[in-house]
Backbone bond lengths (Angstrom), bond angles and torsions (degrees), N, CA, C in turn:
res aa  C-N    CA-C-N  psi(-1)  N-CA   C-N-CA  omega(-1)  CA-C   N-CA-C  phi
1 X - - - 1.448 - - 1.521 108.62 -
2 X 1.084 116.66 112.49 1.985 134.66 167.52 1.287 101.86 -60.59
3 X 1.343 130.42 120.98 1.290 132.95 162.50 2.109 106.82 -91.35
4 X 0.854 108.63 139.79 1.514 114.30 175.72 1.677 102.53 -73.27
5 X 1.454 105.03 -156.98 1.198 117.91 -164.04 1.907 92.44 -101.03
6 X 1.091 105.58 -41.40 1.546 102.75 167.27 1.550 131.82 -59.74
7 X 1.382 103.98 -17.29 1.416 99.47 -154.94 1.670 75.30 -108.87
8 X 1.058 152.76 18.32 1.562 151.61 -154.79 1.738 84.61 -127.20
9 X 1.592 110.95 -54.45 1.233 113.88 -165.34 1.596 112.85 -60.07
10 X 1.193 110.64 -42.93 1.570 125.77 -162.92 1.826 85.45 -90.83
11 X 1.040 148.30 -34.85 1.201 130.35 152.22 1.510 139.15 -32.48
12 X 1.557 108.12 -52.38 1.318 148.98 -179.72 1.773 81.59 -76.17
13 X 0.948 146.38 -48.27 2.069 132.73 -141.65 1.707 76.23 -108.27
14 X 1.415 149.84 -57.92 1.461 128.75 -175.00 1.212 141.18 -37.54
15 X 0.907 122.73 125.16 1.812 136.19 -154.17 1.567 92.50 -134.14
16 X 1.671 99.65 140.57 1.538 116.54 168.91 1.340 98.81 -82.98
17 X 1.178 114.27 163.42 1.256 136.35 173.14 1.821 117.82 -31.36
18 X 1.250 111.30 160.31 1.925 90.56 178.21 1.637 89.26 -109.81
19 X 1.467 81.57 153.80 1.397 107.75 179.94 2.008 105.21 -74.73
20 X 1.076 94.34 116.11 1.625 102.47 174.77 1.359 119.84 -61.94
21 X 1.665 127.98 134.00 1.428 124.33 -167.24 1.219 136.14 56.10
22 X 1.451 103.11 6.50 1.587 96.27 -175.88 1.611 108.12 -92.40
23 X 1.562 126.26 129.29 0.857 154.25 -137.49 2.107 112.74 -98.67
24 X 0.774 89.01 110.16 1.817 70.18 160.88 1.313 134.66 -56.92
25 X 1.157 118.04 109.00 1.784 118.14 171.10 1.687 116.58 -38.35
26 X 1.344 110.90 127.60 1.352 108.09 171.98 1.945 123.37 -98.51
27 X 1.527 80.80 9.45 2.046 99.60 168.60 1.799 109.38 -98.00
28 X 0.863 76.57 113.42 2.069 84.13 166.56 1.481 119.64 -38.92
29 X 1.589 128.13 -35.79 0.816 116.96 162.68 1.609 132.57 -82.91
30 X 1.260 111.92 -24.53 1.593 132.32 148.10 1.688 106.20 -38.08
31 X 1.305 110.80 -56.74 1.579 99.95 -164.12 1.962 99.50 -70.80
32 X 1.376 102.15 -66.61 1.835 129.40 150.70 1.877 76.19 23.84
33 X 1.224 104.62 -77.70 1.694 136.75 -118.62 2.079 77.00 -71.99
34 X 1.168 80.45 -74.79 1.535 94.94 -178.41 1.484 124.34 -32.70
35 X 1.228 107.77 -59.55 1.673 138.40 168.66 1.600 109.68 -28.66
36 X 1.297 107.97 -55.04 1.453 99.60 -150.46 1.639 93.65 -121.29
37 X 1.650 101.72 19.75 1.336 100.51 178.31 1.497 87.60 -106.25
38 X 1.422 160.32 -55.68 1.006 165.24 163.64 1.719 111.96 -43.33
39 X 0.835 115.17 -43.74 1.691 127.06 -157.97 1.285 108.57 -63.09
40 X 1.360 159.16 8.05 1.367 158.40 107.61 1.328 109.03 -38.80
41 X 1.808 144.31 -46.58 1.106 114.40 -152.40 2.272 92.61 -92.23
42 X 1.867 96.24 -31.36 1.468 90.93 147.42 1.158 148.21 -11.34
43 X 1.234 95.54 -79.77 1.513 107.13 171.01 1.829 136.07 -79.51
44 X 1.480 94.53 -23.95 1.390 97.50 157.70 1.488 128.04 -51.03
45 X 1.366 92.97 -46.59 1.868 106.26 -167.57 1.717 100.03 -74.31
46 X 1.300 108.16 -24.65 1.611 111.83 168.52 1.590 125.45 -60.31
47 X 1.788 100.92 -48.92 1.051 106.24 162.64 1.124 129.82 -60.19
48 X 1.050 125.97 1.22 1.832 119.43 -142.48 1.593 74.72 -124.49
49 X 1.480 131.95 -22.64 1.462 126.90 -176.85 1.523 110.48 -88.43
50 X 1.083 109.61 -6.72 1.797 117.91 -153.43 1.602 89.06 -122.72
51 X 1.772 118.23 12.21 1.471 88.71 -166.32 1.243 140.97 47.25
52 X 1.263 133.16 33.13 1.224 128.38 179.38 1.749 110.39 -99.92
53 X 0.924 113.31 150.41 1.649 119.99 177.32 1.243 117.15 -88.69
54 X 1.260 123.37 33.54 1.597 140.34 -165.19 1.220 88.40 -116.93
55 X 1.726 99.23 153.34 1.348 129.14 146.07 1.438 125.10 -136.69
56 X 1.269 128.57 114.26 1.449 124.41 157.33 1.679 113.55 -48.18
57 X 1.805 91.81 136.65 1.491 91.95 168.15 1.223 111.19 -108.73
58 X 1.288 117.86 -32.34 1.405 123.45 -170.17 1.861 114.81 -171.67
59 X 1.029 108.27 142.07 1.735 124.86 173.77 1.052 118.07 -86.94
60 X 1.121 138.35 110.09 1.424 130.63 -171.52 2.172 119.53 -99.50
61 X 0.902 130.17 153.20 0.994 154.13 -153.14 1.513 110.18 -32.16
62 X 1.220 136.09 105.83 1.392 125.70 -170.40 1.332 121.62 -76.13
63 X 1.621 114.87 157.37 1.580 100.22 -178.99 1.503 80.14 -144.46
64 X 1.615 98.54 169.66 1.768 123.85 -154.55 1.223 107.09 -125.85
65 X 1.107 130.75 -11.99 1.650 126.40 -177.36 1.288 95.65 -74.00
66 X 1.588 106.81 145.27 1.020 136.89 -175.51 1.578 132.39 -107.20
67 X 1.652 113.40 106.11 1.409 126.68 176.61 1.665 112.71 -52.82
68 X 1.230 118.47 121.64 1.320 121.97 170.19 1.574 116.83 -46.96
69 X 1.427 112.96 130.89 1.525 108.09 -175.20 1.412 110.79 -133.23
70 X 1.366 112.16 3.57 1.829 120.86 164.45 1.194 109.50 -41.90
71 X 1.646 114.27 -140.78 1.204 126.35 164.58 1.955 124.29 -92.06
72 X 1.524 98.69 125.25 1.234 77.92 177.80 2.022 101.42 158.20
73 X 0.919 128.46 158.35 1.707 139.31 -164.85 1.948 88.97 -39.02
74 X 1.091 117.82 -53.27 1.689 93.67 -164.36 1.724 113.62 -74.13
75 X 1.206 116.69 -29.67 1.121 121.88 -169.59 2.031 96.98 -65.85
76 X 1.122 98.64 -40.03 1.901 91.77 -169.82 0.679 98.68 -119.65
77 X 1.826 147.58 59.84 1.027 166.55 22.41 1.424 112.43 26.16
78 X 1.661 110.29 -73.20 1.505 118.33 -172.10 1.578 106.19 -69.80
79 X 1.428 107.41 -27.21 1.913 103.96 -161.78 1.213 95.86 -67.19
80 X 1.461 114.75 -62.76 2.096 119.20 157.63 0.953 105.84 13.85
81 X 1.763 97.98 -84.32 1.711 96.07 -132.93 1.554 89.62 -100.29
82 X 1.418 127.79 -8.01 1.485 94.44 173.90 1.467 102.74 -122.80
83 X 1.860 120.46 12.62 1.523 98.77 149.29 1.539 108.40 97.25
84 X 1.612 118.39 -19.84 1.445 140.72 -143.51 1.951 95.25 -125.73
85 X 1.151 130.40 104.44 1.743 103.21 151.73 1.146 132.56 -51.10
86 X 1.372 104.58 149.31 1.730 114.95 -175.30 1.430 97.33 -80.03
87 X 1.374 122.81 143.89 1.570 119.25 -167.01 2.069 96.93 -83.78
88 X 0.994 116.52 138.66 1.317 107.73 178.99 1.469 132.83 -49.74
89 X 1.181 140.20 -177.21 1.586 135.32 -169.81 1.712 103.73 -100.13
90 X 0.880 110.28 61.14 1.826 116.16 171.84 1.587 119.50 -101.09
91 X 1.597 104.36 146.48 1.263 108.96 175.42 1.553 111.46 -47.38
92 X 1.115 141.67 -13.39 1.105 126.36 170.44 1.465 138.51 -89.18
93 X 1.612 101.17 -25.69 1.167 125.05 169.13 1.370 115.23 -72.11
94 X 1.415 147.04 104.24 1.318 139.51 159.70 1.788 115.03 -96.72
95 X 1.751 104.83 152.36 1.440 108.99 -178.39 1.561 104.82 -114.32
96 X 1.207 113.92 161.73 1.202 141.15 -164.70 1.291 117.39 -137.24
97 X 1.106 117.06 120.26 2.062 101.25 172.47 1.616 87.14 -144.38
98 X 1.600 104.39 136.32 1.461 135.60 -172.17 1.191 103.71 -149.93
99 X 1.376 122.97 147.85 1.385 121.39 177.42 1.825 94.95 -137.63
100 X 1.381 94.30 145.85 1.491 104.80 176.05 1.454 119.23 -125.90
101 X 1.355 117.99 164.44 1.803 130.16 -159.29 1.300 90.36 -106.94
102 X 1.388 133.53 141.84 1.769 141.68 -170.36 1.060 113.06 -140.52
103 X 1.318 148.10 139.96 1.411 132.99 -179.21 1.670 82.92 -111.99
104 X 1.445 114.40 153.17 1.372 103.17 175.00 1.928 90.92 -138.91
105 X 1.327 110.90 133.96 1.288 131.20 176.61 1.546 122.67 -86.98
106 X 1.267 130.63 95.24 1.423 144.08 -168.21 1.344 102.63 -121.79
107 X 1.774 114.94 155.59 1.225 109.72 166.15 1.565 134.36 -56.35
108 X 1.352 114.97 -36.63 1.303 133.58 160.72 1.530 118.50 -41.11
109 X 1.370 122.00 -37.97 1.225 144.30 -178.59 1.366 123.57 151.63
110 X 1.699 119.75 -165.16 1.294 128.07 177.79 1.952 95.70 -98.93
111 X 1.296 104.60 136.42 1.414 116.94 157.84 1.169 131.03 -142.41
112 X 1.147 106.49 148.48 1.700 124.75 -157.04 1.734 109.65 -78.53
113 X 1.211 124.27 82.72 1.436 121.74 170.76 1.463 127.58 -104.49
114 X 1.519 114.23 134.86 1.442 132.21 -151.74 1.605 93.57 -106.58
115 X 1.335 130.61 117.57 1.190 147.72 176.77 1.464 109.81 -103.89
116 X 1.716 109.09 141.43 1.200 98.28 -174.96 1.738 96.36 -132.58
117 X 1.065 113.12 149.79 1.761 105.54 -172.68 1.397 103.49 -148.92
118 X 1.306 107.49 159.04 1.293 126.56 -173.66 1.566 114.59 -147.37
119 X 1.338 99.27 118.00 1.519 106.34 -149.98 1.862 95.27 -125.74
120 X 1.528 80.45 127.56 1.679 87.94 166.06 1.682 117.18 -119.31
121 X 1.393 114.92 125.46 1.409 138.68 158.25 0.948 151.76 -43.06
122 X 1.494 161.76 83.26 1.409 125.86 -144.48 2.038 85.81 -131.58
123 X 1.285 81.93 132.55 1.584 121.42 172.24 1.433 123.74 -90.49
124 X 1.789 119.63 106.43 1.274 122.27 173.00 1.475 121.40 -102.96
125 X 1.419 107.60 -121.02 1.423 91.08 -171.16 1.775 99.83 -92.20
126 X 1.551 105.93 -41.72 1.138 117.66 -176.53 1.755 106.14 -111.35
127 X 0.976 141.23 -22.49 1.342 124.39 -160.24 1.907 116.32 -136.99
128 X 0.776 111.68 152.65 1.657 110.74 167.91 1.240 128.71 -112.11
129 X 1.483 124.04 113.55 1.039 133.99 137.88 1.411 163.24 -61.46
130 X 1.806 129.24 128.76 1.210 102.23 176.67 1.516 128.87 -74.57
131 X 1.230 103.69 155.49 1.384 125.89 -147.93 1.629 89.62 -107.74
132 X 1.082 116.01 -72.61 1.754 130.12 -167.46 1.693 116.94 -152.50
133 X 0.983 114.55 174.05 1.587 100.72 171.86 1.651 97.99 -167.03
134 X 1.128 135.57 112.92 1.272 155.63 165.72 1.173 116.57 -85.10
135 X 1.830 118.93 125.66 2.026 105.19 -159.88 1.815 68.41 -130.55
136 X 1.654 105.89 160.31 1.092 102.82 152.23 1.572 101.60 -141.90
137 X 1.088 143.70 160.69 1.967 147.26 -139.90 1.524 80.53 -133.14
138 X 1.523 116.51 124.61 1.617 129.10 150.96 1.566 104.46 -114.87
139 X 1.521 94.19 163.00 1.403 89.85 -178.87 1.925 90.45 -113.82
140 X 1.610 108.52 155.61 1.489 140.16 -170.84 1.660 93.58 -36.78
141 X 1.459 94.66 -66.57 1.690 115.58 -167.36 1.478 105.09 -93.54
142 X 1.838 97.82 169.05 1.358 109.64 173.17 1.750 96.06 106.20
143 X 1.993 77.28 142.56 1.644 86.30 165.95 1.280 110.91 -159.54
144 X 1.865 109.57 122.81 1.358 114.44 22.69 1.706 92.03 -80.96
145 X 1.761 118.33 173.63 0.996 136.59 126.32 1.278 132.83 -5.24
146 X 2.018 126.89 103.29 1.355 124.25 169.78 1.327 112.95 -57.98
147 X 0.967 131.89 142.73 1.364 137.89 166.77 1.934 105.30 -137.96
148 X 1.429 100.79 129.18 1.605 105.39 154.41 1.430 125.10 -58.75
149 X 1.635 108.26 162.48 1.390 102.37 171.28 1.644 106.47 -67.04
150 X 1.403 134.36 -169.34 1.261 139.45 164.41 1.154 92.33 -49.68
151 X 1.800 139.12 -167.57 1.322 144.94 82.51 1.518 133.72 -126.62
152 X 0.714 149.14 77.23 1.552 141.02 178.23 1.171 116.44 36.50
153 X 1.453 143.92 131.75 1.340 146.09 -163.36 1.411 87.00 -159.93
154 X 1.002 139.32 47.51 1.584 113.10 174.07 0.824 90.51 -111.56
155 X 1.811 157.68 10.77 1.795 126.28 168.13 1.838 82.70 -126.64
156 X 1.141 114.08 34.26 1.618 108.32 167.82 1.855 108.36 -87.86
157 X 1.296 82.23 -156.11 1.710 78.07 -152.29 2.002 83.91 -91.53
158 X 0.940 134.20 -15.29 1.579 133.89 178.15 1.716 95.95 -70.27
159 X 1.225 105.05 -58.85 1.281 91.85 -170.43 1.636 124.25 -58.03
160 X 1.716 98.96 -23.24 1.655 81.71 -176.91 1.485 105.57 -90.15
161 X 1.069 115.87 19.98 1.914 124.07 178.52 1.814 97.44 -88.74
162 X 1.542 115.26 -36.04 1.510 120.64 -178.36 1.408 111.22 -57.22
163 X 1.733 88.87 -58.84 1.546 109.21 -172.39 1.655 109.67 -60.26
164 X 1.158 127.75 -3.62 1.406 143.63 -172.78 1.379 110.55 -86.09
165 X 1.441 93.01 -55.23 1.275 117.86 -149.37 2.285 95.16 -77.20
166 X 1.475 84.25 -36.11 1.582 83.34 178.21 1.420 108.30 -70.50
167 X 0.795 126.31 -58.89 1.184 152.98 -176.59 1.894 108.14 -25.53
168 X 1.059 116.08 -46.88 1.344 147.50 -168.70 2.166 106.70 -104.95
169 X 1.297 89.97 -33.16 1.587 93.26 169.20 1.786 110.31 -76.41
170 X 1.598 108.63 -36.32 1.745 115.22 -177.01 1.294 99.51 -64.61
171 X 1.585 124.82 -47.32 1.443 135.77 -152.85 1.263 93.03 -87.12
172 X 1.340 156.51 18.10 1.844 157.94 172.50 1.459 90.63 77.84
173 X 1.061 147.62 -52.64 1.694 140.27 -177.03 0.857 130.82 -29.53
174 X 1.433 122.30 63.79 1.729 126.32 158.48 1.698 111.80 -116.55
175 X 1.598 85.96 171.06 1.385 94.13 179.54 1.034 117.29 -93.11
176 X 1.724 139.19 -165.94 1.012 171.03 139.06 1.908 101.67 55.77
177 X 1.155 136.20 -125.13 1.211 139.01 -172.25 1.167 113.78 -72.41
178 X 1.616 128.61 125.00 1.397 120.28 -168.39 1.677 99.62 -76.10
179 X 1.584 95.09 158.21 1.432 106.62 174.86 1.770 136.48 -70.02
180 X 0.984 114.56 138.40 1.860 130.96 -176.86 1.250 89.03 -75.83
181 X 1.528 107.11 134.43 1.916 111.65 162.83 1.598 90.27 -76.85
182 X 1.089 147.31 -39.04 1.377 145.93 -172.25 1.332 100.30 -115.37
183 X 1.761 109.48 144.78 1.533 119.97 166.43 0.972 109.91 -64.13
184 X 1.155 113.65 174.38 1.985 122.08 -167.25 1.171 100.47 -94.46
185 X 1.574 114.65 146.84 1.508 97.54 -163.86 1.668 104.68 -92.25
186 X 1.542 137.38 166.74 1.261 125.48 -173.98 1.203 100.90 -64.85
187 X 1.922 110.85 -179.46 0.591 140.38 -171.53 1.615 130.12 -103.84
188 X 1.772 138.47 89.50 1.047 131.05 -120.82 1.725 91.13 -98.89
189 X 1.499 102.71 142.08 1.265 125.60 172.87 1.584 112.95 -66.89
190 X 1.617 120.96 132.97 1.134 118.32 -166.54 1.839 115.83 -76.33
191 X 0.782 108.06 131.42 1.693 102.36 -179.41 1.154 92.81 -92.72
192 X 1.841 80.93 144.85 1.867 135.94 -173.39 1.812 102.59 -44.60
């Protein structure tokens, strides 16, 4: 059976049921966890609103250390090239950097582009918001590695997949396995 371009779409937009009561994490790595475990079907349905010929395949593993954003070469560096201030280094503000796998659809063909982003948070009493979101595009191959300058992505079509995605995490509305305030811890290798 051939599915059309409609029946792919309305495939791609179906959602199971939401999980009742399940809560947003108020730990960064709790949300982290959630975020980039959902954030492909996110961002697809974003794309698919924004017209874009993209697809997310996958989000890859988030990390929490934190780039200095006081005074100093990265901060006016970033304002430069993307025009945007870096939000300052406050307990409320948390950073994020995740990078995701994209298939991107051109006449020429499909190509494989590796996005890298850096996402800032802002934390109230009850809820989180995005703050900013900085993407920069490498390419697979090459050495060294192309990389873009930074630029601002926060009213792109990823960001409103975040802003979605929170949005629906505050309100109990997620999918599939409810969320860990903590990642799971690994898995220990048996000794000899």
């Amino acid at each position: 059976m051939r599915l059309g371009h409609l029946g792919w779409l309305l495939l791609l937009l179906w959602s199971p049921p939401a999980l009742a009561g399940e809560s947003c994490p108020a730990d960064l790595p709790g949300l982290a966890q959630g975020l980039v475990r959902d954030l492909p079907s996110y961002a697809n349905r974003a794309y698919a609103r924004y017209n874009l010929r993209t697809h997310l395949v996958v989000a890859g593993r988030p990390e929490f250390d934190p780039l200095p954003t006081g005074p100093g070469q990265l901060n006016r560096d970033l304002g430069q090239t993307a025009g945007t201030a870096v939000p300052n280094r406050d307990d409320d503000v948390k950073q994020l950097f995740f990078s995701t796998l994209e298939r991107a659809y051109t006449p020429e063909g499909t190509q494989t582009v590796e996005q890298f982003h850096w996402l800032f948070l802002a934390q109230d009493a009850e809820t989180w918001r995005l703050a900013l979101l900085f993407t920069r595009t490498g390419a697979r191959t090459g050495n060294p590695p192309l990389l873009t300058p930074p630029r601002d992505n926060s009213n792109g079509a990823l960001a409103e997949a975040i802003r979605t995605w929170l949005r629906d995490c505050q309100a109990g509305y997620l999918r599939r396995t409810p969320l860990r305030s903590t990642p799971p811890q690994s898995i220990q290798q048996p000794q000899p």
